[in-house]
C-alpha positions as CSV (number, residue, x, y, z in Angstrom):
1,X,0.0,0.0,0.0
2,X,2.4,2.4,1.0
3,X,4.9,2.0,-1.8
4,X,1.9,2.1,-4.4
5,X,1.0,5.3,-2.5
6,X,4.6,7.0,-2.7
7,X,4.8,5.6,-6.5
8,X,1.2,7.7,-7.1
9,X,2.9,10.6,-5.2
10,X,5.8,11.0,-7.8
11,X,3.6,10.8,-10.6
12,X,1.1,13.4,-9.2
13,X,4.5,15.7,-8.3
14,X,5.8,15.6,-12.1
15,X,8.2,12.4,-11.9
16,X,5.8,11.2,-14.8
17,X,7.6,9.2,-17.4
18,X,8.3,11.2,-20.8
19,X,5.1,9.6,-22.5
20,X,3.1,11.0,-20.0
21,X,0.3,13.6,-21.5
22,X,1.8,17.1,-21.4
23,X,1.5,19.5,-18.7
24,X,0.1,23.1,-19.4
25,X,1.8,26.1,-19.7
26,X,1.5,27.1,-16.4
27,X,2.6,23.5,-15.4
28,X,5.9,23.9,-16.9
29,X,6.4,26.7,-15.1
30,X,5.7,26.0,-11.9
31,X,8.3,22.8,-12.3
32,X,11.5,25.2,-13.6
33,X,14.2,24.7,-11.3
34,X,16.7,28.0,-10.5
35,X,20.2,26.8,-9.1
36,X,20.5,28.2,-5.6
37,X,23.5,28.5,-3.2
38,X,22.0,29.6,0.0
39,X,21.9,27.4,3.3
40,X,19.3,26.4,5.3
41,X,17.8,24.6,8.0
42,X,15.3,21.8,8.1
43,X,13.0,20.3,11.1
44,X,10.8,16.6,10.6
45,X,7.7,17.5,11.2
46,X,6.6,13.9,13.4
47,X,5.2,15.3,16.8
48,X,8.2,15.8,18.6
49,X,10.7,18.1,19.0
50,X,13.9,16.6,16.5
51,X,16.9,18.7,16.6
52,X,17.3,21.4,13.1
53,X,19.5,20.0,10.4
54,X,21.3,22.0,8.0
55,X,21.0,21.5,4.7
56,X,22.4,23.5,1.2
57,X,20.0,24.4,-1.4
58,X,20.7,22.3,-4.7
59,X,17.5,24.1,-6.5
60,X,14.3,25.5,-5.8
61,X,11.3,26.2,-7.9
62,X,7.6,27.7,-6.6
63,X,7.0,23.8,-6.5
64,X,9.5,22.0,-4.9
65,X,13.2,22.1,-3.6
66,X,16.5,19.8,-4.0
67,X,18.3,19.8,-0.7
68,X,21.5,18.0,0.2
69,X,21.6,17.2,3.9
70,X,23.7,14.9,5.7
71,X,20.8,13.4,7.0
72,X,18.6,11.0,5.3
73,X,15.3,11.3,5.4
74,X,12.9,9.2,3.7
75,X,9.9,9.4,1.2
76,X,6.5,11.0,2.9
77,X,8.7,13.0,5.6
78,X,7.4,16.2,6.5
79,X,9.9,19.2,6.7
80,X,10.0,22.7,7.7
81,X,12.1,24.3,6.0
82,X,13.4,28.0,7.0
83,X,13.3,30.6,4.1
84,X,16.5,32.9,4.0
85,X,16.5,35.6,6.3
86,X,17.0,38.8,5.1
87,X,17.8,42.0,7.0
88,X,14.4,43.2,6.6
89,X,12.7,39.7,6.6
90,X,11.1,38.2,9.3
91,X,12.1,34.3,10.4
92,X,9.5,31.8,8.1
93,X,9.3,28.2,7.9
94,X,7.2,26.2,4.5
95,X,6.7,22.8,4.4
96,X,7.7,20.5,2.3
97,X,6.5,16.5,1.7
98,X,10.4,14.5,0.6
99,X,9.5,12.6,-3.0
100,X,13.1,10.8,-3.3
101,X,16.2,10.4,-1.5
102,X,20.0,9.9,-3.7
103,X,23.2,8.9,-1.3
104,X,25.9,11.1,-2.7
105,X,29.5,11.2,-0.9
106,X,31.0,12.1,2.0
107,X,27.9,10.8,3.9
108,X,25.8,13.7,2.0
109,X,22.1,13.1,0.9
110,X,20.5,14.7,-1.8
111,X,16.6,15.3,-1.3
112,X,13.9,16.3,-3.5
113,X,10.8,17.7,-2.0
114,X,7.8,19.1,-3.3
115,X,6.2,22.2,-1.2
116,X,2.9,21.8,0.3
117,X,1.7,24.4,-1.7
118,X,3.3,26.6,-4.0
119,X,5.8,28.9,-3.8
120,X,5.1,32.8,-4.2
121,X,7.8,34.8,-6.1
122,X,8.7,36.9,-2.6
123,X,9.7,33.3,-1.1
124,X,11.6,32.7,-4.5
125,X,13.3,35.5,-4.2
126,X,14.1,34.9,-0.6
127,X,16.2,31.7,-1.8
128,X,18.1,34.0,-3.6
129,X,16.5,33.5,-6.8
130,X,16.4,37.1,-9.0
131,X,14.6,38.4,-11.6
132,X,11.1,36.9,-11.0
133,X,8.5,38.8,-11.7
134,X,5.3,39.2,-9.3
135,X,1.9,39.3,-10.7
136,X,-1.6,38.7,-10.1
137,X,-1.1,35.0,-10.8
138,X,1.9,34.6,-8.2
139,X,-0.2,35.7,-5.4
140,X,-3.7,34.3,-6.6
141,X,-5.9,31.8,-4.1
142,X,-7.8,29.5,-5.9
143,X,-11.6,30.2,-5.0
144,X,-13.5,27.7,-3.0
145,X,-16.4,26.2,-4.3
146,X,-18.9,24.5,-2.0
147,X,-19.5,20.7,-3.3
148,X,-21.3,17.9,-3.6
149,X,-17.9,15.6,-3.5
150,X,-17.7,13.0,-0.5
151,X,-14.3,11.4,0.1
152,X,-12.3,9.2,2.5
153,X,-8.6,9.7,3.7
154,X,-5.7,7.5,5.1
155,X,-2.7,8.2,6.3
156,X,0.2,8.0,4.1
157,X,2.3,7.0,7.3
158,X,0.3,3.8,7.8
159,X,0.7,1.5,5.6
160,X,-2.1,-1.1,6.8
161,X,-4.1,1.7,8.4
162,X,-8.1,1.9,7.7
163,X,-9.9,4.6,5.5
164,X,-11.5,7.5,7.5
165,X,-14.7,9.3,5.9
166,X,-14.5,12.9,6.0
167,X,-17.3,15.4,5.2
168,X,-15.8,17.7,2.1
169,X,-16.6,21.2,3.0
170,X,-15.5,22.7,-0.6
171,X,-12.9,21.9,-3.2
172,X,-10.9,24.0,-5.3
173,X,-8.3,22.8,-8.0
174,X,-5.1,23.9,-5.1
175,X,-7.1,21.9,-2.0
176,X,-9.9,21.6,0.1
177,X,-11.8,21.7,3.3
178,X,-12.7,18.5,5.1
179,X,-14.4,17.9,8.7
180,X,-13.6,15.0,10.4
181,X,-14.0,13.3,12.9
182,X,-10.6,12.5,13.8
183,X,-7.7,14.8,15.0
184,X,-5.1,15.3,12.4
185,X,-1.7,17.7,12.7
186,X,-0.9,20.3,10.4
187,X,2.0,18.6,8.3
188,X,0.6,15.3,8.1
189,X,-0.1,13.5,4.4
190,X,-3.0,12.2,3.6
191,X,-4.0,9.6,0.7
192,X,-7.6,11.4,-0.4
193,X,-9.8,9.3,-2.2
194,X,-12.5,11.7,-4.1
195,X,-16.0,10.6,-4.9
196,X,-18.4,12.5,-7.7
197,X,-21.4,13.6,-7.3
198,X,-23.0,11.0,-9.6
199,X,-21.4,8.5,-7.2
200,X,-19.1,6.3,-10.1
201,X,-16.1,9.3,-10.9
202,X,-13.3,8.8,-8.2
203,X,-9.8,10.7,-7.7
204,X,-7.3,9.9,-5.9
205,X,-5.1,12.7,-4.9
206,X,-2.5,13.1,-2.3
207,X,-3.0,16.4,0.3
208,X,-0.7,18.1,2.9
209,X,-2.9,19.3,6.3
210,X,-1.9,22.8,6.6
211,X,-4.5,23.8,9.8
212,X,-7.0,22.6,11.5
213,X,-9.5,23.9,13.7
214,X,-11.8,22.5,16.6
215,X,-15.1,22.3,16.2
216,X,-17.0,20.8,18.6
217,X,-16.8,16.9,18.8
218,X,-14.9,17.5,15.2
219,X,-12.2,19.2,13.1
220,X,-12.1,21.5,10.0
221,X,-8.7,20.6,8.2
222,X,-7.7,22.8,5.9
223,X,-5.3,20.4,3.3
224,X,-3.4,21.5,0.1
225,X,-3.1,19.0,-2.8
226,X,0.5,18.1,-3.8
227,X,-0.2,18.8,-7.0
228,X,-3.1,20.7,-8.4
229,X,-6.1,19.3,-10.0
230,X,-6.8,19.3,-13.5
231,X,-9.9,21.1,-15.5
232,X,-10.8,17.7,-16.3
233,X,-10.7,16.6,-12.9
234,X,-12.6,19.7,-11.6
235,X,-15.8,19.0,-14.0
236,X,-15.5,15.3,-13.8
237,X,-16.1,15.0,-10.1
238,X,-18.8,18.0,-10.5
């Protein structure tokens, strides 16, 4: 389960084989990669409090990072990672889900992540990436849309663990709002299996909890997809 799961996850993040249909415009975009020297500093996001580890930034795009560490972390680990702080920038962490893991030398890791939600071009710009433009488009939020989409979740963490349903609030192609019954923590990953409103069209999509809220005996989870959905997707599960 949980290897089919992480297999799913590096299609949905762009690790798609060549054949693979082709992305859009903005796709491609999103996926460039700018060469970055700047350091950082990571922390697992697991419940507990694990010590910072430094790290050097390979590359970094608005949607995803290469890092070498000498760490190793593993596929489906859940990082903060600190943007660079600049004399007029306050301290701020993003998260980021690890997709795949290469030994180098000298006990070094390289590690490709994707971020739980894209990057904006201030962030880029913090990683010492110039020259990118800010528009409309760079700070746009998808809007919301209230639907008639029911869905169940598992963990990605568990690899025999059940399927939860989860009430879907709304849906938009970036993410969506759940309530459930069960307490999740911002930074977990969740394996979200999307139902149609004609009850036959099913997604599966892979999401990053990015805040939740108590309500009552339940929780509002706000969640991010790992990679946006398609058009297609949208009006098929309409």
């Amino acid at each position: 389960m949980f290897q089919n799961t992480v297999s799913l996850w590096r299609r949905l993040t762009g690790a798609a084989p060549a054949s693979a249909a082709a992305h859009s415009e903005e796709e491609r975009r999103v996926s460039v990669r700018h060469p970055s020297k700047w350091d950082t500093t990571l922390q697992m996001v697991n419940g507990h409090e694990a010590p910072p580890v430094h790290a050097r930034v390979q590359d970094v795009s608005r949607g995803g990072i290469g890092l070498i560490a000498r760490q190793r972390f593993e596929p489906g680990d859940m990082l903060r990672v600190d943007l660079a702080d600049g004399p007029e920038r306050a301290p701020e962490t993003v998260l980021a889900c690890v997709v795949h893991v290469t030994e180098l030398h000298d006990g070094e890791w390289l590690v490709g992540c994707t971020w739980s939600g894209e990057l904006t071009a201030e962030e880029l710009r913090a990683f010492g990436i110039p020259g990118v433009k800010s528009d409309a488009s760079d700070n746009r939020t998808w809007q919301r849309f209230p639907s008639d989409v029911t869905a169940t979740y598992r963990l990605v963490t568990e690899e025999y663990g059940g399927a939860f349903p989860v009430e879907v609030l709304n849906i938009s192609p970036s993410g969506l709002g759940l309530r459930s019954r069960e307490h999740l923590q911002a930074g977990q990953l969740l394996t979200v299996e999307l139902c149609g409103a004609d009850g036959r069209t099913t997604r599966t999509v892979l999401a990053c909890v990015v805040h939740v809220t108590a309500h009552g005996d339940s929780w509002t989870l706000g969640c991010n997809f790992i990679r946006s959905l398609s058009e297609r997707d949208m009006q098929a599960l309409a």
